[in-house]
N, C-alpha and C positions, 0 to 999 in steps of 0.2 A: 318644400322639400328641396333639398338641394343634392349636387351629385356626390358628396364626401357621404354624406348620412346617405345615403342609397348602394353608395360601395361600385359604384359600376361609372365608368372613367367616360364612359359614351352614352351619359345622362343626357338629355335634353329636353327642353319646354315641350314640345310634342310627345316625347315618352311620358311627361308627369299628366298632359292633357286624357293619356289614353288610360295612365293607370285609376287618374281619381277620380270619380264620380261627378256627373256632367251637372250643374246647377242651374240654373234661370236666375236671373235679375233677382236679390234677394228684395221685398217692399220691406221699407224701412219702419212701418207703422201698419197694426194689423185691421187700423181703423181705416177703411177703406173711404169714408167721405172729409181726411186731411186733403189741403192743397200737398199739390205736389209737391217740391221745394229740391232743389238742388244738393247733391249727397258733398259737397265740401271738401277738403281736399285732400281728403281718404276715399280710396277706390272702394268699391262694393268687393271686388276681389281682393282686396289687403283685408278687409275687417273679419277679426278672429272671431266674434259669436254671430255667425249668422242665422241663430235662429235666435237674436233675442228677442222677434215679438211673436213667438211660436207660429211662427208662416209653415212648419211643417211636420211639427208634433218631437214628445218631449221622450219619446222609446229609445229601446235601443236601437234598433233598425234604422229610424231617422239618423240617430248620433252617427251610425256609420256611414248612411252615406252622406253623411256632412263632412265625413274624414276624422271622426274621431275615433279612439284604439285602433287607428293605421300604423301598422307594423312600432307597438309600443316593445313588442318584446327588442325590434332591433334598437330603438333609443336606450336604451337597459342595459344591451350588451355593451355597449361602449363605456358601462363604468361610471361611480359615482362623481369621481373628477372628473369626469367628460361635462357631464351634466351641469355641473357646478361652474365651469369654466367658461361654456355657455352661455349660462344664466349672466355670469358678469361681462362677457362681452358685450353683450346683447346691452346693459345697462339700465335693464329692467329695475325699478325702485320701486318698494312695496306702493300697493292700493290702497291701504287700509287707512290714511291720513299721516303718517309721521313722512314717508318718501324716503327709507333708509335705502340702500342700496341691497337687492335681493340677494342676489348670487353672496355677496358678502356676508349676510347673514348666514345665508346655510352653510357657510363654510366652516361656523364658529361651532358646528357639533362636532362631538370628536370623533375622529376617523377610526378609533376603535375603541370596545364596549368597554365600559370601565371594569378594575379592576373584578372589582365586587358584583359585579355579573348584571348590573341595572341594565336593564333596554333602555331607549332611546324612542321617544314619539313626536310626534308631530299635532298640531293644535290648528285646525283652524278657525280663527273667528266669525262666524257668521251673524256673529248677531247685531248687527248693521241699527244700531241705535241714535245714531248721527240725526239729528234733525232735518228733511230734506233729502236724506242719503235713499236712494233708491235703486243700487244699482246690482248688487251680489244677491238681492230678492230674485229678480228678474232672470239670474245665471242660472240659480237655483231652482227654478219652476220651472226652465222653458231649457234650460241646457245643461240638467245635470250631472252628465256624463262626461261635459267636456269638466270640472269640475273634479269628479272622481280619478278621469286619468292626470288630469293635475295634481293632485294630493299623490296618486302611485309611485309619479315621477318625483315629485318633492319628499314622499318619504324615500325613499329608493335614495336619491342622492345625501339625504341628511344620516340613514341606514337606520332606519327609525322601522320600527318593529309592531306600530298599528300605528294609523290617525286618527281623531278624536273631531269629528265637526260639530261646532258648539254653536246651535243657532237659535235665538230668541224665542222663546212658548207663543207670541202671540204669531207668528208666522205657520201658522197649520198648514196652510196647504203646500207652501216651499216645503213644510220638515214630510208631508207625503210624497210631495215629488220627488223631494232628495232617497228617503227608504224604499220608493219603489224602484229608482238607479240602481240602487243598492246592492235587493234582491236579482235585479234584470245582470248585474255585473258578476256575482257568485257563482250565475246560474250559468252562464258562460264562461265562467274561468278565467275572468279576469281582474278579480281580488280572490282574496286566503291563499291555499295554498300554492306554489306556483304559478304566481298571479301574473298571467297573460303570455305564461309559457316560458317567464324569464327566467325562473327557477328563483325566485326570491318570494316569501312568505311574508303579506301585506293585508292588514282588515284595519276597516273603516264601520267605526261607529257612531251612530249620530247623538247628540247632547241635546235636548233640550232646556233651554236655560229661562229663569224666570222675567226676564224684561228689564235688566238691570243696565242704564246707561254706564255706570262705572265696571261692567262686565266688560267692556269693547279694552280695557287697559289687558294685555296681557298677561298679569302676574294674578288680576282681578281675574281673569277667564280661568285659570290653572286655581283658581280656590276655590269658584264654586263648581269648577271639575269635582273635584276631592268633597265636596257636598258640604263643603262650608260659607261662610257669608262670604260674598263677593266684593273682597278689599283688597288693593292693592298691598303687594309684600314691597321691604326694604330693599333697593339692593343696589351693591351684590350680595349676597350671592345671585345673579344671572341666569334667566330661565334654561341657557344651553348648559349650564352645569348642575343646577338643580332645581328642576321645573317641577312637572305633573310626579305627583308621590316621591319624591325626591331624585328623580330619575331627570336625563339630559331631554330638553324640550325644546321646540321652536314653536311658537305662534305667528298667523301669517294669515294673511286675508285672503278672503275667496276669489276675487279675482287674480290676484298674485299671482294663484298656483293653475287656475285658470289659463293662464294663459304662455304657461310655461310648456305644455307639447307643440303649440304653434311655433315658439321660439326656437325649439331642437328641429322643427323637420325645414322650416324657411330657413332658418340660420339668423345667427344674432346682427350680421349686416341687415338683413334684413327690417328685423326689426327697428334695428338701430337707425335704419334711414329716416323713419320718423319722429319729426321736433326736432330740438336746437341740442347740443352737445350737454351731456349730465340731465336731460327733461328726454329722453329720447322713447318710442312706441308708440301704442295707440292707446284710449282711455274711454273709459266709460262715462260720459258728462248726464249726472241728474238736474234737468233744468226744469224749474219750476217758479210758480209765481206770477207775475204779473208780464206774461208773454202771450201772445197769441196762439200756441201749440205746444204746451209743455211736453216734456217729452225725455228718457232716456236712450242716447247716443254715443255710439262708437263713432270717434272720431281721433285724427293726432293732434297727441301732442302738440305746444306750442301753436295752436290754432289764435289766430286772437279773438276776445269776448266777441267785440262785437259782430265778427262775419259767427259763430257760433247762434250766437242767437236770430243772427238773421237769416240765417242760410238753413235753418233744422227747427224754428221755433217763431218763423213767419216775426221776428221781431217783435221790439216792445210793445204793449199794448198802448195806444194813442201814439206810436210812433220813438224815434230816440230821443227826440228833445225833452220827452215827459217823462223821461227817466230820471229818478231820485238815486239811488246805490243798486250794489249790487254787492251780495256777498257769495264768493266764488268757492268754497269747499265747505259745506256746511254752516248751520248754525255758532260755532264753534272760532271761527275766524273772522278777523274785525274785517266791516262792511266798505267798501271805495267808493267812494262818489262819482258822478258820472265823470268829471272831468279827468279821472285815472281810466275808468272804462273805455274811453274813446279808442284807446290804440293797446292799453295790458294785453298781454300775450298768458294764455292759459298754463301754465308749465309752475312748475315749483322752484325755481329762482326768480324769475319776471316776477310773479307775487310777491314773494318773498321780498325783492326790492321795492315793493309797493306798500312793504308796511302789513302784508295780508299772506294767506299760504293758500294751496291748491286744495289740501283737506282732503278730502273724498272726492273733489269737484261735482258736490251738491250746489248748480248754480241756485243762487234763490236771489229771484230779482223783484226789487222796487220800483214802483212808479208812484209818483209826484202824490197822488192819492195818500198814500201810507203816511200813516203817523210812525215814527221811525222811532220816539223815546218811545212810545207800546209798544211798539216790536220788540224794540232792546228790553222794556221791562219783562216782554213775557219770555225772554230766552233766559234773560236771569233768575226770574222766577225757575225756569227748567232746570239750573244746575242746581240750583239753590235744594231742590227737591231732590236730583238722584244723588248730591251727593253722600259718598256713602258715611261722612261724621267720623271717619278717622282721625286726622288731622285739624288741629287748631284753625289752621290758616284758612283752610275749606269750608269748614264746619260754619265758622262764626263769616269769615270774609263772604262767601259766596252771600251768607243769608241778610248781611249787613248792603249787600250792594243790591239786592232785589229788592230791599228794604225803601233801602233810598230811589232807584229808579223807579218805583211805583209810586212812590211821592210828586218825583219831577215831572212825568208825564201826564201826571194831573194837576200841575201848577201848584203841587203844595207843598215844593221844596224848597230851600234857603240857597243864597247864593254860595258860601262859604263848600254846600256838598256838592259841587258839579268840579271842581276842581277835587276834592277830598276823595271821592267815587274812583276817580280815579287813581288815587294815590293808592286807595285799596287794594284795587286793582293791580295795581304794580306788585303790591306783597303779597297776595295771592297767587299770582302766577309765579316770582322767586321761589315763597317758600311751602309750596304744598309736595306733597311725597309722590305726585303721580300725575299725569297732563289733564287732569280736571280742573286745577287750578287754574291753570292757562285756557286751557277752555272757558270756562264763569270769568276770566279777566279780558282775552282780546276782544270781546265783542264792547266790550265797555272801552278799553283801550282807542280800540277803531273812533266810535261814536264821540269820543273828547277829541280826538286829533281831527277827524274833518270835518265833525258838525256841533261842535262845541257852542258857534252863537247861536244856532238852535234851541241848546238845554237851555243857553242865556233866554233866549226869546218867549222859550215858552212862562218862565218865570216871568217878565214883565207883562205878558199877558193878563195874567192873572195876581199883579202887586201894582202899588202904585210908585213904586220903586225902581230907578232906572239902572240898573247894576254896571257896574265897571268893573270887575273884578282883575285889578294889575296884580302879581303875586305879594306886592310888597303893600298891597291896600284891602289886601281880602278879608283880614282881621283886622277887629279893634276900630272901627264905629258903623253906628246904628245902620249904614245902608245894606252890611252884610245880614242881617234879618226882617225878618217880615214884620215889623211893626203894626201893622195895617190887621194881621190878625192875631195878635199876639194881646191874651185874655189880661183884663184890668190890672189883674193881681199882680201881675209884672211889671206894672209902668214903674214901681221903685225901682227894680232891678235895672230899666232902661235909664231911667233919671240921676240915677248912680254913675253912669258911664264914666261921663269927664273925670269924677276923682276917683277911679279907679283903676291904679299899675298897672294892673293884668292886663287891660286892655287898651291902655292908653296907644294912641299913634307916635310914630316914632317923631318926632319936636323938630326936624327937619324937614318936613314937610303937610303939608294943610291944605295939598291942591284940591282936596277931594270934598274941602266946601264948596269949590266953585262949580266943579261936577254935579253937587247934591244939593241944587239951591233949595229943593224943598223941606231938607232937614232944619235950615233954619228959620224956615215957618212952624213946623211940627213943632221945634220947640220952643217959639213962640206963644202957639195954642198953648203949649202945655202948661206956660206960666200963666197967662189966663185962667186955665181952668183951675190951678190951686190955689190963685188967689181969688177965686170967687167970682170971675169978671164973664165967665161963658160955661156950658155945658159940657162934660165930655161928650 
């Protein structure tokens, strides 16, 4: 709270001490036999959800004296561009994985009802289908309320006329918690009408939605609002001009708006003091995997990986040096090898310069253990599956590349597709109509760019074929396929090679006999064997 939003010029830390509700040490974990571990370098008093491991129950009464609907009618009074202006000082960027800039967005609804008399709503995503992602579940069960006056606030500023929270079917007990907020908010007046006394009319309904990973795209969420299949629309037209039933709409993630009354009553310096300039707040980190204390964390921004995982997650398991990758926002975002993990900074440009993005900051870590092409083939497997068969590029690209990694990671791919895989990859993510595509392509993306002699490796593993794969040698003779299992009926087609154009190597070069001594022993045997002199 600070002393403009209080109205009173002789504000001070001791006045906010007496007005707001005395707390204890909040326990950062409800499991009470974790090691201790040091809270990082976010205070216990900066972190906005301190009830997320339910240390003090999910009512209303709790919500209050946590500080939440503290004096929400006076954030209200101050007006929707108050609000708005806020948001973008503060520098708040959405949660939900894209990182747009908040404040910005909400500015794009219009500041008044269109002609033709449409409302105006607000959408929020809940349905947190990210692999890994486990952080708006958590907000939702244990602090639903700060949640609801986030949505108030975000509708109120956007002027939006009800919210829609659209959260995942297989989440029962969140979508109770969230309906009994609900009820517990009506019932004291602060949602429908005159909602919290501000004199503004606001209802919030909750969506239960069927489990659809292509549901988390936006324009996806707002179709199967309207009860139809959950596919992303063209656009523009632009959800703020014509979203839910043709009417002006924002969608926006639950933490988002979550955490938007903390920003009105601290002040957007406030906020802003945490992390590095355009990465600034605090964030929800889901870390999971091969850590010693997985575990979801409020911590800032710009934290880097490694004090992250050591400071909240008791470290790698067998320590850092048996660290293999780490993929820092989800499933969804290509994986960094340890030697980028060393010093990456948590934030959504430092990734981004890494080749990688913050995502959800679902960490999900690797160690030395993990077979890494299985990993990659089972997440392409996962797009492969929700996606929704709209688009050419997705339909056929996602399923061509789950295709081929499940091949490679059982040593029964060719060398020619560990380069190709990825090339896929590339026109998957250009040309699909919605960030599915990019999704089913970075994690493929990541895996060729730092751990490409891998793919190579595991192929020599299992051929007796030593690959070189140079781009200008990858086609056009025999070492680019597997000979070794490639059924009789083909040896014409192999024995064919030399006089055949299509394939021939470019006459400038031949290094790649000296690379491939054993190719001409194989065809040695082979004239052997059709002149009669040895067995196949």
């Amino acid at each position: 709270i600070n002393a403009e939003y209080m109205g009173n010029k002789s504000f001070n830390h001791t006045n906010q001490r007496m007005m707001l509700p005395k707390l204890g040490r909040i326990s950062r974990r409800s499991n009470s036999t974790l090691k201790p571990v040091s809270t990082g370098a976010l205070k216990d008093s900066d972190r906005i959800f301190q009830n997320l491991y339910n240390d003090h129950g999910e009512d209303l009464k709790t919500a209050l004296k946590l500080g939440d609907w503290y004096r929400t009618k006076d954030l209200m009074a101050k007006g929707p561009d108050w609000v708005v202006d806020q948001i973008k000082k503060s520098g708040l960027r959405g949660r939900g994985g894209a990182g747009f800039p908040s404040g910005l967005k909400w500015s794009f609804m219009p500041k008044k009802p269109p002609a033709d008399g449409r409302p105006s709503y607000v959408v929020i995503n809940a349905d947190e289908s990210e692999p890994g992602t486990c952080k708006d579940r958590e907000i939702m069960r244990h602090e639903p309320h700060k949640l609801l006056e986030g949505t108030l606030i975000a509708g109120f500023a956007m002027r939006a006329r009800a919210a829609y929270i659209y959260v995942r079917g297989e989440f029962y007990n969140e979508i109770l918690a969230v309906e009994k907020a609900i009820a517990e908010a009506y019932a004291a007046g602060l949602l429908g009408k005159n909602a919290a006394g501000s004199g503004y009319d606001f209802d919030i309904i909750v969506h239960r939605g069927a489990g659809a990973y292509i549901c988390g795209e936006e324009t996806a969420t707002i179709e199967s609002l309207e009860g139809k299949s959950g596919k992303p629309r063209l656009k523009p037209p632009f959800p703020a001009n014509v979203g839910l039933w043709g009417c002006p709409t924002t969608v926006t993630n639950v933490e988002t708006v979550a955490v938007a009354p903390a920003i009105l009553r601290r002040g957007p310096n406030w906020f802003s003091s945490f992390g590095r300039k355009n990465n600034s707040g605090t964030k929800l980190y889901c870390i999971s995997g091969h850590v010693n204390y997985p575990c979801t964390v409020e911590e800032s921004m710009s934290i880097p990986l490694r004090e992250l995982l050591e400071k909240h997650c008791g470290g790698v398991r067998g320590g850092w040096d048996n660290l293999l990758c780490v993929i820092p926002g989800g499933s969804s975002v290509p994986p960094l090898p340890r030697s980028i993990c060393d010093d990456v900074l948590m934030d959504f440009d430092a990734l981004m310069d890494e080749g990688s993005a913050l995502g959800t900051a679902a960490v999900m870590v690797m160690d030395k253990s993990t077979d890494l092409l299985k990993a990659m083939a089972r997440i392409s497997m996962f797009y492969k599956n929700e996606s929704c068969n709209q688009c050419t590029p997705c339909r056929e690209g996602a399923g061509v590349i789950a295709n081929v990694m499940d091949r490679l990671w059982k040593g029964n791919g060719f060398g020619p597709e560990i380069d190709m895989v990825k090339d896929i990859a590339d026109n998957v993510e250009l040309r699909s109509i919605c960030a599915l595509g990019a999704a089913a392509a970075w994690p493929i993306q990541g895996l060729h760019r730092h751990f490409r002699q891998e793919m190579i490796q595991r192929i020599e593993d299992f051929t007796d074929i030593s690959y070189n794969l140079h781009k200008d040698e990858l086609f056009g003779h025999p070492a680019a396929f597997d000979w070794r299992r490639t059924p009789a009926y083909h040896s014409g087609a192999i024995n064919a090679w030399p006089q055949s154009g299509e394939h021939r190597m470019p006459p400038q070069s031949h290094a790649w006999e000296g690379q491939y001594p054993h190719i001409p022993a194989y065809q040695a045997e082979t004239q052997k064997v059709e002149a009669g002199d040895a067995k196949p």
